[in-house]
N, C-alpha and C positions, 0 to 999 in steps of 0.2 A: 764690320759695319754692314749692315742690311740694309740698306736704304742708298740707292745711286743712280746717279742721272747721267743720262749720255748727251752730252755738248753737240753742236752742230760739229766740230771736227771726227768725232766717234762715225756720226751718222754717215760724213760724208766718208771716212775709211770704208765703214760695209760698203756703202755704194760702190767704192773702186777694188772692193773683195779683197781688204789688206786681212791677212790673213790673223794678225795678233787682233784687230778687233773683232772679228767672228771669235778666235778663243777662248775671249776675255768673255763675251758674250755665253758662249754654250756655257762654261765654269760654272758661270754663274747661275742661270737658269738650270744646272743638275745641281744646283744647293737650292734650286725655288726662289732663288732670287729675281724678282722682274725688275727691267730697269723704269725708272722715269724718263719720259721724254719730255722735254718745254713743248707748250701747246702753244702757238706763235697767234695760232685764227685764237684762241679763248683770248688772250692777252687783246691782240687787234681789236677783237670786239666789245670786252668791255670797257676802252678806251678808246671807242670810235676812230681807230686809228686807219691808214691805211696799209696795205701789206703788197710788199716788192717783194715779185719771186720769180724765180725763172721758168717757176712749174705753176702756170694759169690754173689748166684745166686740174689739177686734183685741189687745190685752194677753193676755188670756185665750189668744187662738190663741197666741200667740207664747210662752208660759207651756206651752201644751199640746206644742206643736214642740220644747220643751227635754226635756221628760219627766221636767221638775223640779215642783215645786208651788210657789206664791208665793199670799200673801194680795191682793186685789184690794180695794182701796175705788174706790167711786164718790163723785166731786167733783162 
């Protein structure tokens, strides 16, 4: 399969540096595989939604770089 997406659980293993998902990660990337990630701000905005996150300030940039407006709550 060539086509895969990393889940919020994936993303948050890198963040804690679990080691089987960086593995899973490089594997893949020396066969050129890039993963998908869900784009949470695209989805938010084309469904004027608003977006809970615990991380403001990098949503906000990524909000500002559309030159869309979204509502931001802090969790």
């Amino acid at each position: 399969m060539n086509n895969f997406v990393y889940d919020a659980a994936v993303l948050v293993a890198a963040d804690r540096n679990v080691r089987r998902a960086w593995a899973e990660h490089k594997a893949r990337l020396e066969l050129g595989l890039i993963p998908l990630v869900p784009a949470l701000v695209v989805v938010a905005l084309r469904n004027r939604a608003a977006i809970l996150t615990g991380d403001t300030s990098d949503i906000e940039r990524l909000i500002a770089a559309s030159g869309r407006e979204a509502t931001v709550v802090s969790v």
